[in-house]
Each structure stands twice: as structure tokens, then as C-alpha cells.
C-alpha positions in Angstrom: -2.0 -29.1 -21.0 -5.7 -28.1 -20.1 -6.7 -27.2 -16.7 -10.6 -26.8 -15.4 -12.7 -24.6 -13.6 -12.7 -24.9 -10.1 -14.9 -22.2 -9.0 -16.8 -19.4 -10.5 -17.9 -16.4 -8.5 -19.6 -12.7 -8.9 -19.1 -10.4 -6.6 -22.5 -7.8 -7.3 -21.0 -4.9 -4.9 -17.9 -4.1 -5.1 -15.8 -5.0 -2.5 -18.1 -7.2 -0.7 -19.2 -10.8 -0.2 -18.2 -13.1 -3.5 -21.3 -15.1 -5.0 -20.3 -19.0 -6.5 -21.7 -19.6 -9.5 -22.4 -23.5 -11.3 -22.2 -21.6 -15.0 -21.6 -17.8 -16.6 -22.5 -16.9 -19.8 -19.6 -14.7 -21.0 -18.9 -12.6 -24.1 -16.8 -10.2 -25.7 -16.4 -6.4 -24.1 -18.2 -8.1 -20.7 -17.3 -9.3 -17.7 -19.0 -11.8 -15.8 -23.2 -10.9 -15.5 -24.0 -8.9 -12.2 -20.1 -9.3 -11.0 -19.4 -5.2 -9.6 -22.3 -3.9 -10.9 -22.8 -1.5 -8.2 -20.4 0.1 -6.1 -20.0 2.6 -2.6 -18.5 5.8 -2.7 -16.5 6.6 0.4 -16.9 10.5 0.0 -17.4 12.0 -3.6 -15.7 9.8 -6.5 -16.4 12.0 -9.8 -18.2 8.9 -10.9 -21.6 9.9 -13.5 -23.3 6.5 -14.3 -24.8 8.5 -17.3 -21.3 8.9 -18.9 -19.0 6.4 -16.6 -15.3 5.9 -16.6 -12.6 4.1 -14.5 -12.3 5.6 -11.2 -9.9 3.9 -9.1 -11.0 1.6 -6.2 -9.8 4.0 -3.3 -12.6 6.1 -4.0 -14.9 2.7 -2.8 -15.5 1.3 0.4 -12.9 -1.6 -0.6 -11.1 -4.3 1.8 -7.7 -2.5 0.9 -9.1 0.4 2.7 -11.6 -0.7 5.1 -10.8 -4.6 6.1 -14.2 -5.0 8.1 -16.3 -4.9 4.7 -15.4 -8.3 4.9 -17.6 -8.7 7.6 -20.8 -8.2 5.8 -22.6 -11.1 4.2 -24.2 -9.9 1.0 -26.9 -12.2 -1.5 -28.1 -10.8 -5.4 -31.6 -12.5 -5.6 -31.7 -12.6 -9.6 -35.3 -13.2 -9.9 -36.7 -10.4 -7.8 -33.4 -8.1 -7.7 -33.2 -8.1 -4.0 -30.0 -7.8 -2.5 -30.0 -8.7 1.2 -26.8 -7.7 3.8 -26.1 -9.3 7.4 -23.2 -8.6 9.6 -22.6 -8.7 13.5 -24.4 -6.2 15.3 -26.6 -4.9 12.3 -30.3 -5.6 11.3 -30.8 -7.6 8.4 -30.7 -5.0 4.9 -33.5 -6.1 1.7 -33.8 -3.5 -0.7 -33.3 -3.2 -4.4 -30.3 -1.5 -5.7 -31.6 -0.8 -9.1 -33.9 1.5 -7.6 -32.9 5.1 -5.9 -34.2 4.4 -2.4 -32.5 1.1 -2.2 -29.3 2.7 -3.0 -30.2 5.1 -0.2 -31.1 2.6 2.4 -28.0 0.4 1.3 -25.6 3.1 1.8 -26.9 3.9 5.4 -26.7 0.3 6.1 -22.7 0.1 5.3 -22.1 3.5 6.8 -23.5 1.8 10.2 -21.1 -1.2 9.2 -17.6 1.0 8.7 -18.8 3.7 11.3 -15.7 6.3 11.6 -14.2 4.9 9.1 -16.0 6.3 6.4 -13.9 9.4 4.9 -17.3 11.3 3.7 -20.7 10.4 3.2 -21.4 6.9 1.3 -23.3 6.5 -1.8 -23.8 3.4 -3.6 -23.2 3.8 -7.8 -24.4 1.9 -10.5 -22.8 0.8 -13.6 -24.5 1.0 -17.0 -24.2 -1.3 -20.2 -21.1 -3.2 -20.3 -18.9 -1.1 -17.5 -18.0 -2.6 -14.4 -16.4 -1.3 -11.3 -13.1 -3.2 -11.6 -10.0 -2.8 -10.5 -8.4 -2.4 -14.1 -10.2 -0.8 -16.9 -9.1 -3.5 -19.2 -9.6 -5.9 -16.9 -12.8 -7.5 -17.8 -12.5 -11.7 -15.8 -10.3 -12.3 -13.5 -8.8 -15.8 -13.5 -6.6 -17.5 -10.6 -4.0 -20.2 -11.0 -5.4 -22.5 -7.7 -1.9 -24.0 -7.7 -0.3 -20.7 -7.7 -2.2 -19.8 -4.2 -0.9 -23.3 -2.7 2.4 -22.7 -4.1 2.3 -19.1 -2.2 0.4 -20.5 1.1 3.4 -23.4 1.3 6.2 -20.7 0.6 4.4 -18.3 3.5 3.5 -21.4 6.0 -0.1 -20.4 6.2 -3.4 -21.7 4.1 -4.0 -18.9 2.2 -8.1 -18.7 1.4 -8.3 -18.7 -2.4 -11.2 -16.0 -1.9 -8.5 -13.2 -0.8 -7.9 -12.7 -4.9 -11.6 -12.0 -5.3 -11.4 -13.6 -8.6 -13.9 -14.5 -11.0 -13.0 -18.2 -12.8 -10.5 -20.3 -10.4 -8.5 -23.0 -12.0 -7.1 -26.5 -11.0 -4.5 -28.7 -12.9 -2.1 -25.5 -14.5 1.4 -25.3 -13.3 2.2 -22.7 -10.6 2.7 -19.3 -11.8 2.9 -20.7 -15.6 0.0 -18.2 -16.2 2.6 -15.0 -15.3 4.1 -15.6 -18.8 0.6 -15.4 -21.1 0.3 -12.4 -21.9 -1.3 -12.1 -25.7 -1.9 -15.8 -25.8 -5.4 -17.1 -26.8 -7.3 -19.3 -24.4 -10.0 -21.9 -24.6 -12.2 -21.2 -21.4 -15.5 -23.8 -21.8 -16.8 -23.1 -24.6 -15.7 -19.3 -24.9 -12.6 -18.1 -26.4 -10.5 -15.6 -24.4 -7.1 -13.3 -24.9 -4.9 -13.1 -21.5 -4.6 -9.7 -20.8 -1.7 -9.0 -18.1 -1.0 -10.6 -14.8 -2.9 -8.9 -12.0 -1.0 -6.7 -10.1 -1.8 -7.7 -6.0 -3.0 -4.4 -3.5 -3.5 -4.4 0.7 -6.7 -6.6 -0.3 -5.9 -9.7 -0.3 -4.2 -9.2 3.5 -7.3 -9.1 4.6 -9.0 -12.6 6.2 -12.3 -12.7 3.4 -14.1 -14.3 6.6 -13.3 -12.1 9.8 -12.3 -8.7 8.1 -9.2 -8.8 9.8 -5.7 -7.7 8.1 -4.0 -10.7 9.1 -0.9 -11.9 6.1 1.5 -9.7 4.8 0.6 -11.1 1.5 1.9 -8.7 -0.9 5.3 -8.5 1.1 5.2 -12.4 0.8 4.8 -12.5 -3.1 7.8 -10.0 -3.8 10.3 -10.9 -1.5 9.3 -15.1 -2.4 9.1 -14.5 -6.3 9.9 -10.7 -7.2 6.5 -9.3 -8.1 3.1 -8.6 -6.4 1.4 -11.1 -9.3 -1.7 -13.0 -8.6 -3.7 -14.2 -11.2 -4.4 -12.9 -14.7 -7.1 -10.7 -16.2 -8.8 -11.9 -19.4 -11.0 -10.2 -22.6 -13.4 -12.4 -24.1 -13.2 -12.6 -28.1 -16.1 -15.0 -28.1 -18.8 -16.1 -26.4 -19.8 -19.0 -24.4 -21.1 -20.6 -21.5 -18.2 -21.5 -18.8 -19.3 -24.1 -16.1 -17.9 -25.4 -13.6 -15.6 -28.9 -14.6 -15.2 -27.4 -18.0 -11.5 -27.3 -19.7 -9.6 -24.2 -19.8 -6.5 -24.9 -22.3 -3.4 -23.4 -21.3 -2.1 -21.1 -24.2 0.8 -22.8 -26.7 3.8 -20.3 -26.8 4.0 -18.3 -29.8 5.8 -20.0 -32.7 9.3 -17.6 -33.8 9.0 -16.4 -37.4 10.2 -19.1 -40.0 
């Protein structure tokens, strides 16, 4: 059975406002082009860009820790590498955050966003070759099972938004939760070829409405005591490369064949 993309979406800054795509061009040790490229530091992380590693996401100005990120509206230009920022209240932010003083002006914009909420000062952080700011080292594209999140919203009573799982690919016509058992297995996505890494393992995030910034579902609560885990989604590694569009198949794995 093949399902299809959906949806395809970056998100630049970590944490903040998902972009849709119509086509990525993915390939192996990469995830999706500009997705968490830059993040904030809320107070000192450890983070060097010169030599980076995985730092966790509660050193970031994240939606687990501060819901009203949410709030903020953020664009990637890719032509002129502008990145603009609205939110209620705020002036309109244009700056770019490949250079030092953009980073500078972008992290006094989201301090006057969060206000007290900020544990230290902010500093926005760039990532370097292939890393990425994600939430699992390994975790390079994040897929999610659409019928999954409608399975979930009927078992909760509420219409989840799909864009609480800030994923990256987001796929129609695959059986609910089939993708919880593909661990290993080899996938077709458009004309890429992909290995399913682990399920993703859900946080306070995705509680938090992607529109008003406000905690609202007890999401997480919802998935274990409805299924027994905190599941949402898988995380995939690219073995080939290819250009994934929107309407293009993604084959759902065939189970590994026992030893003869």
C-alpha cells in the first residue's frame, strides 16, 4: 500500500512558525534545506557553530517551554535571505540571520515577544554544513501518519491541528499508527529512498494551540493513556536522493521476510 504527501513544511527557526513547501530536494546525512537552521538560546546552551553538537531543545526558546512562541509569524525569503517576524503588539522584524547583526536584532525582537519568560539573555545560533537543530540527533525528516492525528483527534473529541507535530513530510492514505512498527524498513518517498529510523517520541509541544500559543490539550496524557506510548510520527535518514513533491507516492515498507 503506498500513501502520498500531503504536506511538506520547514521550519527555518527552531521552534517557530512552519513554512509549506510544493517540493524538497532531499539527500542522504540532510534533512530538509533551511528546516532549523538557526536556533534561540534561552540563557547560555554550550552550543559552538564552529564545532556543533546536539544540544537538547530546552536550552531553545521552544513551544514545550515557552507556548507563546507560537504567536510569532515568521517568513525565510530564499532569494534575498530575509527573514521577517510579526506578532501582536510587536513591530514588524527584517533582518538577515546569516549575518551577526541580524542575529542580534532577531534575538531582541523575541526577547520583547517572551518578556519574563526568558531564563537568561537570548541569542540566536546558527548551524553549519549538514547539522540541524533537531529534536533527535539522528533524527534527520520527520514524517506524520495524517490518519494517525485523526485517529488521536476522534479518540480525544477534539480536531487536533496536524501542525502541533511540527513535522516535515505529512502523509494521507497509510493506516493509523501502522508506521509505529517500521523501524529498519526501507521506504520509497518520491523519488528518494529513505530508512525509518524510530517513532518520535511526543514532548509538552504539541499541547500547545500552533495558532494562539496557548497550552490548550493534554496531548501527550491523551496518547498514553488511549494507546500506551507518547508516539507521533516517525523520523527518517535518507540513503538516496531525490526530489519529494507534494502528490508524490510514499510506499509503506513490506515486513521483513523470516530466514528460509
Amino acid at each position: 500500500m503506498s500513501g502520498h504527501v500531503a504536506a511538506i513544511f520547514r521550519h527555518p527557526v527552531k521552534g517557530f512558525t512552519p513554512e509549506s513547501r510544493t517540493h524538497v530536494d532531499l539527500a542522504p546525512g540532510e534533512g530538509v534545506p533551511h528546516d532549523r537552521t538557526y536556533a534561540v538560546e534561552h540563557g547560555p546552551s554550550g552550543f559552538d557553530p564552529d564545532a556543533p553538537t546536539w544540544v537538547t531543545k530546552q536550552k531553545f526558546t521552544v513551544l514545550a517551554a515557552i507556548p507563546r512562541v507560537a504567536c510569532a509569524r515568521t517568513k525565510l525569503d530564499d532569494a534575498s535571505g530575509v527573514m521577517t517576524a510579526e506578532a501582536p503588539g510587536l513591530p514588524t522584524f527584517a533582518g538577515r540571520l546569516a549575518e551577526p547583526a541580524g542575529r542580534e536584532a532577531f534575538a531582541a525582537w523575541v526577547t520583547d515577544l517572551i518578556g519574563d519568560e526568558a531564563r537568561g539573555p537570548l541569542k540566536v545560533v546558527d548551524a553549519r554544513g549538514a547539522f540541524r537543530f533537531t529534536d533527535h540527533p539522528q533524527g534527520q525528516v520527520s514524517v506524520i501518519n495524517m490518519a494517525s492525528v485523526r485517529d488521536l483527534s476522534a479518540k480525544m473529541g477534539v480536531e487536533l491541528d496536524p501542525l502541533r507535530f511540527r513535522g516535515n513530510l505529512y502523509v494521507e492514505g497509510w493506516p493509523a499508527w501502522a508506521e509505529n512498527d517500521w523501524t529498519d524498513r526501507d521506504l520509497m518517498v518520491g523519488w528518494a529512498r529513505a530508512r525509518v529510523f524510530k517513532p518520535i517520541v511526543r514532548c509538552a509541544a504539541i499541547e500547545v494551540d500552533p495558532t494562539s500559543g496557548v497550552r490548550d490539550q493534554e496531548v501527550v496524557k491523551a496518547l498514553f493513556d488511549t494507546y500506551g506510548h507518547m508516539h507521533c510520527g516517525i523520523y527518517i535518514q535518507m540513503t538516496s536522493a531525490g526530489r519529494v513533491g507534494l502528490g508524490d507516492a510514499v510506499t509503506e515498507p513490506q515486513k521483513t521476510r523470516a530466514p528460509a
